[in-house]
DOFI-257883 format. One line per 8 residues: number of its first residue (from 1); for each residue x, y, z of C-alpha. Coordinates in pm, whole numbers, plus 50000, padded with zeros to 5 digits. Example, Ala and Ser with C-alpha at 12.3 -4.5 7.8 and 13.67 -1.06 7.14 Angstrom:
1	51230/49550/50780  51367/49894/50714
//
This chain:
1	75788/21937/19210  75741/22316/19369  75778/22305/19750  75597/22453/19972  75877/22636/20190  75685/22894/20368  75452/22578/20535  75782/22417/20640
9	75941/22707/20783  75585/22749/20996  75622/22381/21069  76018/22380/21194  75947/22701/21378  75661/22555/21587  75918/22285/21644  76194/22485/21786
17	75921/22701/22021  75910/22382/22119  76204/22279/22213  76320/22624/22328  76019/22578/22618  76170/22253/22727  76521/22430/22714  76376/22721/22927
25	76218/22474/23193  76547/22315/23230  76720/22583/23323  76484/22673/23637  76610/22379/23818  76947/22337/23967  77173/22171/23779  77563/22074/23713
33	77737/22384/23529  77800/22149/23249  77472/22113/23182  77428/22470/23200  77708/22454/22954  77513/22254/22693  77189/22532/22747  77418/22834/22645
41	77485/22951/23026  77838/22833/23047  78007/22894/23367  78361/23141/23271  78590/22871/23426  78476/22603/23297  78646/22380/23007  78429/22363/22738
49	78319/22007/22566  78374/22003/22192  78314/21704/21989  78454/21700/21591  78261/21586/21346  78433/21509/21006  78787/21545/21121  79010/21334/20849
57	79070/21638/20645  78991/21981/20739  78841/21934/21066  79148/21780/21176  79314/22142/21203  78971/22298/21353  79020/22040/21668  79371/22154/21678
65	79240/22508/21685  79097/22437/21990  79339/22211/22181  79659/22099/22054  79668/21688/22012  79819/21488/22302  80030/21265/22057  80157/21481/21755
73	79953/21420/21410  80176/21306/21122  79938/21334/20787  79990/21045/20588  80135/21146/20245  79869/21060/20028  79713/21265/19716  79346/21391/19794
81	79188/21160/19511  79228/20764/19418  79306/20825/19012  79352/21147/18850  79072/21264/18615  79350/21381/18403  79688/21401/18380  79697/21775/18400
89	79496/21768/18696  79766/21503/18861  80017/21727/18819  79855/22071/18924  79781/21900/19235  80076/21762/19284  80267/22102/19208  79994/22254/19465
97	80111/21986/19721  80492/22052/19648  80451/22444/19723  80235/22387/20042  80510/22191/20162  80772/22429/20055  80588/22692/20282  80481/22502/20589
105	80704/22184/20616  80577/21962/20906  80848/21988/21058  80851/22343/21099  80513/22338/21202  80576/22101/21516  80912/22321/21594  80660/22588/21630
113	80397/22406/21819  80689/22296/22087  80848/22650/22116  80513/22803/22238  80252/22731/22527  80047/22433/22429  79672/22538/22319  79372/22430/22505
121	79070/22615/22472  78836/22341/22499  78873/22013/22585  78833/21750/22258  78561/21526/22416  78477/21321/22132  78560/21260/21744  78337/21161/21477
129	78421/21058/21154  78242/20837/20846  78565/20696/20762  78809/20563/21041  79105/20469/20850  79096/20867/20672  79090/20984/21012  79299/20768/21170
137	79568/20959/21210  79382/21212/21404  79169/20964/21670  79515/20890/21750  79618/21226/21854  79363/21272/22046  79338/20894/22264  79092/20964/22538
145	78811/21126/22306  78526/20927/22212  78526/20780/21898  78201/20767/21649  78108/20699/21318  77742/20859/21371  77718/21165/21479  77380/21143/21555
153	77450/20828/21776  77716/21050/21938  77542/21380/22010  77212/21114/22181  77514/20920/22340  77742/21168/22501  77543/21406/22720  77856/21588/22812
161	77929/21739/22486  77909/22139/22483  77988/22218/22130  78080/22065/21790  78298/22188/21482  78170/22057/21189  78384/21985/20893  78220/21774/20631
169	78163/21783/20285  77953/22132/20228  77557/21935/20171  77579/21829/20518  77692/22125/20699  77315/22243/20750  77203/21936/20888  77464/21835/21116
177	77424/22204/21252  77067/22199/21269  77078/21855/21462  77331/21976/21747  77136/22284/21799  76828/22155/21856  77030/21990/22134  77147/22300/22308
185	77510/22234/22093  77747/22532/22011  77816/22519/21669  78097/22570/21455  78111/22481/21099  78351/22519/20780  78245/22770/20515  78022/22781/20352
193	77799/22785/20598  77496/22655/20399  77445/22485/20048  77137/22623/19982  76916/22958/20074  76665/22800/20263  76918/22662/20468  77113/22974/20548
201	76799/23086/20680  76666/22813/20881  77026/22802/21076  77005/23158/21145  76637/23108/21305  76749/22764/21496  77044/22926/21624  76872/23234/21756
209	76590/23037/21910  76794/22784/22084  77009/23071/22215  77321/22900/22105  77680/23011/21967  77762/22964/21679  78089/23060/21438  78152/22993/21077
217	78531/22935/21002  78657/23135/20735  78959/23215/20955  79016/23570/20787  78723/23718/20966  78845/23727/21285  79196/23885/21114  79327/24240/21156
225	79344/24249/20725  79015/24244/20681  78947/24489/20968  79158/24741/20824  78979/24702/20495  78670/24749/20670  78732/25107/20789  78932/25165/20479
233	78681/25140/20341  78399/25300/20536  78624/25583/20610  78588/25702/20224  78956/25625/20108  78821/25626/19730  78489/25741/19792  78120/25631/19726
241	78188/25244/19613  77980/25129/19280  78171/24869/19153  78346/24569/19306  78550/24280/19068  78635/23926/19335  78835/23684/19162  78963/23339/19325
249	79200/23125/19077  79003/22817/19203  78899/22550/19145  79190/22311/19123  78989/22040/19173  78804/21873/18904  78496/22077/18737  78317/22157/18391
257	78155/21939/18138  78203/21605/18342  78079/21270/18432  78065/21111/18767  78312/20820/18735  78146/20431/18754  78133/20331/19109  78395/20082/19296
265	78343/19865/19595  78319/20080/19955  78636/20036/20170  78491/19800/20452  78629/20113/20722  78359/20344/20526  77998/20416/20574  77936/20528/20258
273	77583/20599/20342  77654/20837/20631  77890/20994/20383  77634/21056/20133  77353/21163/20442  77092/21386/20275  77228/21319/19912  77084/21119/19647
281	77187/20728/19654  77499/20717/19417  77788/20503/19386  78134/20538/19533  78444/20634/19407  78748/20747/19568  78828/21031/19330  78520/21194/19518
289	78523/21120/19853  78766/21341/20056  78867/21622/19856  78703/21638/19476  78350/21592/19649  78398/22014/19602  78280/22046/19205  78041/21787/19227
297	77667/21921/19268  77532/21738/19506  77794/21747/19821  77980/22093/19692  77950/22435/19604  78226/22520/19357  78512/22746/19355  78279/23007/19507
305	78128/22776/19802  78481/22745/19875  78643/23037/19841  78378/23291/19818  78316/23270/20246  78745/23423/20253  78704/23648/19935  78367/23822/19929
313	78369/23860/20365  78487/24156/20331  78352/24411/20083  77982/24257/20196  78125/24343/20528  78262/24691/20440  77962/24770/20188  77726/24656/20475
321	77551/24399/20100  77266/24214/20240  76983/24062/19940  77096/24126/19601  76797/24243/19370  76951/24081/19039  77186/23795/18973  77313/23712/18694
329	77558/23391/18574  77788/23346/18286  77964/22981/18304  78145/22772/18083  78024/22429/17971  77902/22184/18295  77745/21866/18335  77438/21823/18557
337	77693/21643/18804  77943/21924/18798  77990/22280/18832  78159/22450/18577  78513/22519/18560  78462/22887/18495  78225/23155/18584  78168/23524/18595
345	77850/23607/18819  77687/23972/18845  77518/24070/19129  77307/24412/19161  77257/24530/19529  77017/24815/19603  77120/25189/19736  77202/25132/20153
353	77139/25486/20288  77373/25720/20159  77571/25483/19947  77484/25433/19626  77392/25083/19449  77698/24840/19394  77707/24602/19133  77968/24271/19244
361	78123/24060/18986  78270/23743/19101  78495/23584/18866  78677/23215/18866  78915/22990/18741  79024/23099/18396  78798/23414/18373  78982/23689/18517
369	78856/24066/18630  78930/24353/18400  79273/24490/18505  79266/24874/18630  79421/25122/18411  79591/25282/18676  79758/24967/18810  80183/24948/18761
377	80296/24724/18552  80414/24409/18710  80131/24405/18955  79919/24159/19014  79555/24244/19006  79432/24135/19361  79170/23914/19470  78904/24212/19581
385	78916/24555/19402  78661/24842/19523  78604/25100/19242  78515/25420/19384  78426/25784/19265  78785/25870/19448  79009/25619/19356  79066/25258/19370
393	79194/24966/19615  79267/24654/19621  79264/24367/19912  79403/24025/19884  79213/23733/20002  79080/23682/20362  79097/24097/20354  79473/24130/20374
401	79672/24360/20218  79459/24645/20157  79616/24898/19928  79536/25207/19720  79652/25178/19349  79848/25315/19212  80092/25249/19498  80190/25704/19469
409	79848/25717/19612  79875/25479/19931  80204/25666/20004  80003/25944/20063  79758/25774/20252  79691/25767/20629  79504/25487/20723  79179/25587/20961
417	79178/25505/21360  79074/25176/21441  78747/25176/21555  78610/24780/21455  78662/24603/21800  78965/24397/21799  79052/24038/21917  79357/23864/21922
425	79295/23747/21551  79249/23353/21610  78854/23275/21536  78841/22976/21775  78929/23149/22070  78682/23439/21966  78390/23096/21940  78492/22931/22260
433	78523/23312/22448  78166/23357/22314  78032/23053/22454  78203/23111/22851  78060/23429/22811  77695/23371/22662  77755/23643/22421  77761/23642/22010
441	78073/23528/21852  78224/23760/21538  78109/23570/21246  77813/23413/21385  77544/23271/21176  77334/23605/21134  77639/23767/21026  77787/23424/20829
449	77422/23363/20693  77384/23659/20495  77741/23580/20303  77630/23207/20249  77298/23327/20115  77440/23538/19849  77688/23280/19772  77390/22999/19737
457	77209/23227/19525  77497/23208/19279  77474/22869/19250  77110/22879/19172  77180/23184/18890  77450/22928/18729  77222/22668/18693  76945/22890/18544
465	77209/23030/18295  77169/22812/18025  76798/23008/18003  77005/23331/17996  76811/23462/18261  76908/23757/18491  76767/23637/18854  76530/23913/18998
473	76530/23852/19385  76293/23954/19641  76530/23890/19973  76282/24004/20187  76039/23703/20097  76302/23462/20013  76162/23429/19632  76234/23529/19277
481	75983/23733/19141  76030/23623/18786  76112/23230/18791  75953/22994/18948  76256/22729/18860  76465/22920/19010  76209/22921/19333  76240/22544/19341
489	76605/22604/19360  76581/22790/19671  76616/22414/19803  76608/22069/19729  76461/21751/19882  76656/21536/20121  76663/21217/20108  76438/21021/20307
497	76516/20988/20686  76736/21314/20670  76575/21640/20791  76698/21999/20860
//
């Protein structure tokens, strides 16, 4: 069934005028500054409201971003799935789980947190989770917030409530953010920002209508690595870029030519329907639920969903990319449940000015980038390399590391003045800073919306590829000019009683 997305945008836009006029008449009376707060006219002083929804896994360290825990969180040791798909996959995770720990031991992490000034940018106001024995272990950290398994009930509910981080499984992202900000909430959510185009978009106009703030976390934005590739970068240190190869060694999670295991009874501290929200009606199973929900297609977005918002930040950044003309995807075997486990996607963007047309390969998983000839042995190829008609450099992901190759070259190098503004690196304090000032955060949703688009229009080009069709996109309109499947694509149907 083709939908009619132009009638709905009309539709939702009338709807935010809308509430945007009822915002505006608010704000002519006099009211308490926390009100004010909730509009998007904080007052500098005051201690900003934040509420977490989906905390149990990722969105536990986004509330501790903000404002350390009043009773330290121990993470139960626990694997991320119930059974293994495989037992290659068991032990790759558990060899990923052995390193992380190797790295950051928790003890060394609450040394840390007791050796420095405790953190409290905002105050946590209020938790929301679907599943309060996942999240258990962070409600208690946090004792005097509010605790919710709806976070609709809890955003109608709590009137005091500023701003929300969001970090749920990637389909409901767009509607949790569209909900708060039709409130008047500050918004910030995990990457990807979207799981579709049409929702990329329709954040961006919510956001800017409702005159909210809003942040997108992939961390390395807000890092001085990826503002030194920037300028590197623009500053010409190899020249008018054509070519750029991304590669991510994800996903370790399960992906490919799958099927969705049989479902098992719901865990009686589980909504399993709020879990699913704007998903199609399917059975449980706990090898989904909190971590593997990533390859499947209708809650993730694959290894480049995931890791595409750290990688690709930068050179779309740096390369000022905004609509891609063509796409094209070249994927191994996958199951209409799953993405695949590895991919190669092409995209073609357009001449910008003075710089010429780039054409972006993003590779994953077992499909690796061509390695450059001028690269030493016993280097690693790196997760971004910029091919230019003076040379060629390499970043690492998140936009560390940047570095002419061969390494003779970068010894002769002078890296260019900063001139990209500068912050003190940590991308919470840069959202909350944003919202006591009424000003734009760094990786807002105009600037985090055009990343997530490109990235959802990769997902649309792998499901087109078994018709071996390279994508031509009209960004401009929001439409591909020669498939209409791919059109319908562009988004999908909720399920009833969930909107955007």
């Amino acid at each position: 069934m083709k939908k009619d997305f132009q009638k709905e945008r009309q539709n939702l836009s009338r709807r935010g005028f809308l509430g945007t006029m009822g915002l505006a008449s608010a704000t002519l009376t006099i009211v308490p500054s926390n009100v004010l707060a909730g509009r998007g006219i904080p007052q500098p002083s005051d201690m900003i409201n934040v509420a977490g929804i989906g905390i149990g896994a990722r969105g536990a360290s986004n509330l501790q971003g903000i404002a350390d825990p009043d009773v330290p969180i121990v993470r139960p040791q626990r694997s991320n799935t119930g059974q293994p798909y495989t037992a290659q996959q068991l032990a790759e995770q558990a060899a990923r789980q052995q390193q992380m720990q190797a790295q950051q031991p928790q003890q060394q992490q609450q040394a840390a947190q007791q050796q420095r000034a405790p953190k409290r940018l905002g105050n946590i106001y209020a938790l929301c989770d679907v599943d309060l024995d996942f999240s258990a272990h962070v409600i208690k950290g946090y004792p005097k917030a509010k605790v919710y398994q709806d976070f609709r009930k809890m955003l109608d509910t709590e009137k005091e409530i500023d701003a929300i981080t969001i970090g749920t499984p990637d389909h409901m992202h767009a509607p949790i953010a569209a909900y708060a900000m039709k409130m008047g909430k500050h918004v910030y959510v995990e990457k990807p920002i979207c799981k579709t185009v049409f929702e990329s978009r329709e954040l961006r106009r919510i956001a800017k209508e409702m005159n909210v703030v809003t942040q997108m976390g992939n961390q390395g934005h807000a890092t001085e690595g990826t503002r030194q590739t920037v300028e590197m970068v623009q500053s010409g240190a190899v020249g008018k870029i054509t070519r750029v190869d991304a590669y991510t060694g994800a996903p370790s999670w399960p992906q490919g030519d799958l099927q969705r295991p049989a479902g098992v009874p719901v865990p009686s501290t589980l909504d399993w329907d709020l879990w699913l929200g704007c998903a199609p009606v399917k059975p449980y199973h706990p090898d989904i639920c909190h971590f593997n929900w990533r390859g499947l297609q209708d809650y993730g977005t694959g290894a480049m969903g995931d890791w595409g918002s750290h990688i690709l930040d930068a050179p779309i950044w740096a390369l000022e990319l905004k609509y891609p003309t063509k796409i094209h995807a070249c994927p191994t075997r996958f199951s209409d449940e799953f993405w695949p486990a590895c991919e190669f996607i092409t995209y073609e963007f357009p001449a910008r000015g003075a710089n010429p047309p780039v054409t972006l390969t993003w590779y994953d998983g077992q499909l690796k980038p061509p390695r450059p000839d001028v690269l030493e042995d016993g280097r690693n190829v790196d997760a971004v390399t910029y091919y230019g008609d003076k040379g060629i450099m390499m970043s690492g992901s998140r936009g560390s590391g940047s570095t002419l190759i061969p390494e003779s070259a970068m010894l002769k190098y002078t890296r260019p003045t900063p001139w990209i503004k500068r912050g003190s690196g940590d991308i919470y304090e840069d959202w909350i800073i944003a919202i006591k000032n009424n000003t734009k955060s760094s990786n807002d949703f105009e600037h985090s919306g055009n990343l997530g688009e490109i990235m959802a229009l990769a997902s649309i080009a792998v499901k087109m590829a078994p018709k071996n069709i390279t994508l031509e996109y009209d960004g401009e309109n929001m439409r591909f000019t020669n498939s209409d499947e791919a059109n319908d694509l562009l988004h999908y149907e909720y399920r009833r009683g969930w909107t955007l």
